[in-house]
N, CA, C and O atoms as CSV, one atom per row, in Angstrom:
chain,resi,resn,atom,element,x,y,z
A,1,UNK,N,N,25.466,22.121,-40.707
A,1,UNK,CA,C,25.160,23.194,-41.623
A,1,UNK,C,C,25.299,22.700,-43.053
A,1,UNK,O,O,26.094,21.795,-43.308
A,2,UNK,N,N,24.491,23.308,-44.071
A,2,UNK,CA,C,24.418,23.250,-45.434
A,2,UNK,C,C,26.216,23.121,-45.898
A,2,UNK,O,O,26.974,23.921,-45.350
A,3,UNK,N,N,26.629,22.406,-46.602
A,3,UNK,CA,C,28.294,22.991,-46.952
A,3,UNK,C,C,27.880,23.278,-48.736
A,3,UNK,O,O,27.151,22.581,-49.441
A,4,UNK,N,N,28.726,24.701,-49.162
A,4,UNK,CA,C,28.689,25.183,-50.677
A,4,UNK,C,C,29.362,24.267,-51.372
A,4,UNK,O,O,30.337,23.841,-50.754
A,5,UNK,N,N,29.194,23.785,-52.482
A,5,UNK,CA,C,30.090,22.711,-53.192
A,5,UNK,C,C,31.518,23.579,-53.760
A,5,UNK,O,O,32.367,24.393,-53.398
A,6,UNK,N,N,31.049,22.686,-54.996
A,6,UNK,CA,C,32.514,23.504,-56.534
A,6,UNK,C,C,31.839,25.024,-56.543
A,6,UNK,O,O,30.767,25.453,-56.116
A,7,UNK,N,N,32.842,25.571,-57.153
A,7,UNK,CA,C,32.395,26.750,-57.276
A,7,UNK,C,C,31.246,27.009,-58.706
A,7,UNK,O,O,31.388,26.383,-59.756
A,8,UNK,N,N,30.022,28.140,-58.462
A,8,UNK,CA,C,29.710,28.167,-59.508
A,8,UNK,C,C,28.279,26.916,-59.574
A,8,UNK,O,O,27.574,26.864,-60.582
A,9,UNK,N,N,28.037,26.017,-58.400
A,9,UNK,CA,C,26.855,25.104,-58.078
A,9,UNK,C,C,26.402,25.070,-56.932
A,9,UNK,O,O,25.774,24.059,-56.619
A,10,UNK,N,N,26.557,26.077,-56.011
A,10,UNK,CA,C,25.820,26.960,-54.969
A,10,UNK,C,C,25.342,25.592,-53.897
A,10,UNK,O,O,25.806,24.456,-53.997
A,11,UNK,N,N,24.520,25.947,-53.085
A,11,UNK,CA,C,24.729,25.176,-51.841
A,11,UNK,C,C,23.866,24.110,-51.993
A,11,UNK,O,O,22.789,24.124,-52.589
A,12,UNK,N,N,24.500,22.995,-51.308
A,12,UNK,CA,C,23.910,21.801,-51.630
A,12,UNK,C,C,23.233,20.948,-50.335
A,12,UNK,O,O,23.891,20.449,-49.422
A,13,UNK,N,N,22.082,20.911,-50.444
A,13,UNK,CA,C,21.311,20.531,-49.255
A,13,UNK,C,C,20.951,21.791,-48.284
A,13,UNK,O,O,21.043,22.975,-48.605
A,14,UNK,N,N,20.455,21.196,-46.827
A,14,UNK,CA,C,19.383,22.439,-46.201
A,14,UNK,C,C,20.415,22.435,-45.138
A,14,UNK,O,O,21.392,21.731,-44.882
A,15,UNK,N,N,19.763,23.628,-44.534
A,15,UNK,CA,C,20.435,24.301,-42.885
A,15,UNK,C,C,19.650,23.622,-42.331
A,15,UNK,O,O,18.451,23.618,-42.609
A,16,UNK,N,N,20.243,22.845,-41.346
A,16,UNK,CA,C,19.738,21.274,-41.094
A,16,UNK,C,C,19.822,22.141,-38.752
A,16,UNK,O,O,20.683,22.915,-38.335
A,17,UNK,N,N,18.978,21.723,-38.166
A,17,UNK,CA,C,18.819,21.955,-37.287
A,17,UNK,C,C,18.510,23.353,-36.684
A,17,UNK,O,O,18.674,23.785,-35.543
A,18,UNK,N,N,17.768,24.201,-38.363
A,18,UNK,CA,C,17.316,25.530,-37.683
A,18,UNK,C,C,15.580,25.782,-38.700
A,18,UNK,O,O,15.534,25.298,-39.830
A,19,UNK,N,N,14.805,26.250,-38.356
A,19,UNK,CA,C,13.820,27.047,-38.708
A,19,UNK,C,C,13.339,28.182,-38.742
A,19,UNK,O,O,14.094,28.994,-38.206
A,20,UNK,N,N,12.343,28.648,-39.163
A,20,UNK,CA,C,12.168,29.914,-39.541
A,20,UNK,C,C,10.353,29.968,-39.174
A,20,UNK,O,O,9.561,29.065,-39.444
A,21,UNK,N,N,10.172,30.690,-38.805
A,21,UNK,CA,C,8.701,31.530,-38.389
A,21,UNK,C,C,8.661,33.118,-38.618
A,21,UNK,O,O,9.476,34.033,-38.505
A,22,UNK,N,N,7.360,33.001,-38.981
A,22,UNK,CA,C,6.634,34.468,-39.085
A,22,UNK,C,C,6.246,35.309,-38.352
A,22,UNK,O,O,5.117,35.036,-37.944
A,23,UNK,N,N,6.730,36.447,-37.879
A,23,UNK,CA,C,6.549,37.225,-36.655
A,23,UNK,C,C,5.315,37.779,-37.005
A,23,UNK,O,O,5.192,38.129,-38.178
A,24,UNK,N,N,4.211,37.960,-36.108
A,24,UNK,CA,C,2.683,38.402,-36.690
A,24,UNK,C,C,2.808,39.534,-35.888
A,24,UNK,O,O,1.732,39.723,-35.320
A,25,UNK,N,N,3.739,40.472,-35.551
A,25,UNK,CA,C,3.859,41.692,-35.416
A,25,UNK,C,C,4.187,42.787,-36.178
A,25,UNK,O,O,3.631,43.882,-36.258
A,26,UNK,N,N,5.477,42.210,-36.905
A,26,UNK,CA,C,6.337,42.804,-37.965
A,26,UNK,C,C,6.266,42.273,-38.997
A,26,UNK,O,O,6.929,42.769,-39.908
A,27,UNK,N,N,5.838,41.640,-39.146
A,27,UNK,CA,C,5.557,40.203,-40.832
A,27,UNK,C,C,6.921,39.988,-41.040
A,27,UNK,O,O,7.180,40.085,-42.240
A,28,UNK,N,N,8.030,39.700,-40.258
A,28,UNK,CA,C,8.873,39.234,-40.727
A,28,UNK,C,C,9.258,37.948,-40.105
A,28,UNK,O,O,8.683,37.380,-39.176
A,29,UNK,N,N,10.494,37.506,-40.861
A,29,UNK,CA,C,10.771,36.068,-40.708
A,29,UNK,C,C,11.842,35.985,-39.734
A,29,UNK,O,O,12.817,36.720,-39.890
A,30,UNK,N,N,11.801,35.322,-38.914
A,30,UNK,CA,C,12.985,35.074,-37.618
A,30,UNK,C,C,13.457,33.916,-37.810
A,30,UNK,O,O,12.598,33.039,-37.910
A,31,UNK,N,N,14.471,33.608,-37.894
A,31,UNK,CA,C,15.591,32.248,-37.537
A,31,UNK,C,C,15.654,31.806,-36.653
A,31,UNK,O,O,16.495,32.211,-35.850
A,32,UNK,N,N,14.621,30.522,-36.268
A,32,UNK,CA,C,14.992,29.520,-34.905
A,32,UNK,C,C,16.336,28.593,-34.498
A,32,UNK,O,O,16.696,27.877,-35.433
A,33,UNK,N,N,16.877,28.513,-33.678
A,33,UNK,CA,C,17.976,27.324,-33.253
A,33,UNK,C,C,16.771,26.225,-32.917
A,33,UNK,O,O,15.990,26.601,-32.043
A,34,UNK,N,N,16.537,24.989,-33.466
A,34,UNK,CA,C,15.665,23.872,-32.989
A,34,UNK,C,C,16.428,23.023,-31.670
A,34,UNK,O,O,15.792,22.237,-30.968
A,35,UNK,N,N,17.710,23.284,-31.489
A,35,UNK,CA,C,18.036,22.682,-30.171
A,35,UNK,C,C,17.960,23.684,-28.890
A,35,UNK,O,O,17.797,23.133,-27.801
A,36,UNK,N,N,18.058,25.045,-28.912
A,36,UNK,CA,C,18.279,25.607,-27.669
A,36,UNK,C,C,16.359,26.585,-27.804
A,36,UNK,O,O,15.899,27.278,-26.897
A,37,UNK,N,N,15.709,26.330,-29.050
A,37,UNK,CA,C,14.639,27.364,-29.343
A,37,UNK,C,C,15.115,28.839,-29.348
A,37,UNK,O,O,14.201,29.659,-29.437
A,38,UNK,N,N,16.157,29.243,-29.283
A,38,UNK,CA,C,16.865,31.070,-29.355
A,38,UNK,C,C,16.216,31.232,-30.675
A,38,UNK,O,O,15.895,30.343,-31.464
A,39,UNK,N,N,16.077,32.488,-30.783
A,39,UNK,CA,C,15.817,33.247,-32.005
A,39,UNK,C,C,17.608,33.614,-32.640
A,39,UNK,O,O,18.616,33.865,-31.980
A,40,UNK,N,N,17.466,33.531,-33.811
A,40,UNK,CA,C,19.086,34.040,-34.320
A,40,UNK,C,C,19.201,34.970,-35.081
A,40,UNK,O,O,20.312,35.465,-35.267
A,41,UNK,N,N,17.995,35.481,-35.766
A,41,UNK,CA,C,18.469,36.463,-37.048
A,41,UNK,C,C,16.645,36.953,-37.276
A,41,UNK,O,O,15.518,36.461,-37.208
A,42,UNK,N,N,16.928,37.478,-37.398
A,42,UNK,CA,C,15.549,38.472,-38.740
A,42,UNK,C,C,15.809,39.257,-39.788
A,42,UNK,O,O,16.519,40.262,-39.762
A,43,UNK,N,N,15.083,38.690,-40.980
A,43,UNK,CA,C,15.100,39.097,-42.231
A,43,UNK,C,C,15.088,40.805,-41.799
A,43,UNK,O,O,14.470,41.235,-40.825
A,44,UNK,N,N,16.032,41.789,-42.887
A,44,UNK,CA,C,15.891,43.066,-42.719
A,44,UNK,C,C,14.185,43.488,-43.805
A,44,UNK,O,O,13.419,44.436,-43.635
A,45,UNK,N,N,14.114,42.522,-44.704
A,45,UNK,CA,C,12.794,43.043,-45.550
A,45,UNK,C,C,11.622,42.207,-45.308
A,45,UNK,O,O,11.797,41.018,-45.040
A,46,UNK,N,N,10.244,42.784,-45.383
A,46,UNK,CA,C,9.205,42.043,-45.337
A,46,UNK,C,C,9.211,41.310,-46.071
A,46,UNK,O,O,9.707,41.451,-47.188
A,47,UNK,N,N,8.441,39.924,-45.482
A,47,UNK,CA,C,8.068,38.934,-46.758
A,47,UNK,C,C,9.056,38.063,-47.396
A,47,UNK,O,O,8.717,36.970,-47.850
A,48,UNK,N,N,10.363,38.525,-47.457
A,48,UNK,CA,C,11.177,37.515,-47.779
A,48,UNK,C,C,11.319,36.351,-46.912
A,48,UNK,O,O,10.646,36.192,-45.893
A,49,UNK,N,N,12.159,35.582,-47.312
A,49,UNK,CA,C,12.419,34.322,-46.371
A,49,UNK,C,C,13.964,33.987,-46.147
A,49,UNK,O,O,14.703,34.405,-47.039
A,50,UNK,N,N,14.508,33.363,-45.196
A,50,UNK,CA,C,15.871,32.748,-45.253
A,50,UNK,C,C,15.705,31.319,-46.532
A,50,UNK,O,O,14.852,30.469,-46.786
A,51,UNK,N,N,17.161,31.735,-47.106
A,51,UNK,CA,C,17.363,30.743,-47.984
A,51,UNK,C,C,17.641,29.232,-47.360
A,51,UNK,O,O,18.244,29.208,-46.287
A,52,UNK,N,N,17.271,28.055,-47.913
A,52,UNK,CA,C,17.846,26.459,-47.491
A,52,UNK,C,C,17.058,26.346,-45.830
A,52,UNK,O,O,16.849,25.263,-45.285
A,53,UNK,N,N,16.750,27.505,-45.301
A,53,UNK,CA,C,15.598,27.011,-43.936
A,53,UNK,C,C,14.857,26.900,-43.903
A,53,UNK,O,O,14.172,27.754,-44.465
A,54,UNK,N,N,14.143,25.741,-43.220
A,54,UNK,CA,C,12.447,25.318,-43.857
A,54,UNK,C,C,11.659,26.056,-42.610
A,54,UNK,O,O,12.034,26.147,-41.441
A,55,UNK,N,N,10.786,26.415,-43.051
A,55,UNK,CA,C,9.655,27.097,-42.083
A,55,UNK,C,C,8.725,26.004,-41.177
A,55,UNK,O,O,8.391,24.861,-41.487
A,56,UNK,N,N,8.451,26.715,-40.035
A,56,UNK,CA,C,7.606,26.133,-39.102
A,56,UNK,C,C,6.141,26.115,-38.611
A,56,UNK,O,O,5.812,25.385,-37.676
């Protein structure tokens, strides 16, 4: 996982072994696990994205 540094210089590097896709039902964004493929999370608002996860 990403680790937050000093305080006050916010997170440094990516969420390293997860992705993100676009649900073409709900237009929203879901959180992949890339080792087991589970879904983990969905954005509560359209259109936004998870922060530091790169899309697929």
């Amino acid at each position: 996982m990403a680790k937050n540094g000093p305080k006050g210089h916010g997170r440094s590097g990516k969420v390293s072994k997860r992705s993100q896709v676009l649900s073409p039902r709900n237009k929203r964004w879901t959180k992949v696990d890339n080792k087991t493929g589970r879904f983990m999370d969905q954005m509560a608002r359209k259109g936004k994205t998870f922060k530091g996860v790169r899309m697929k």
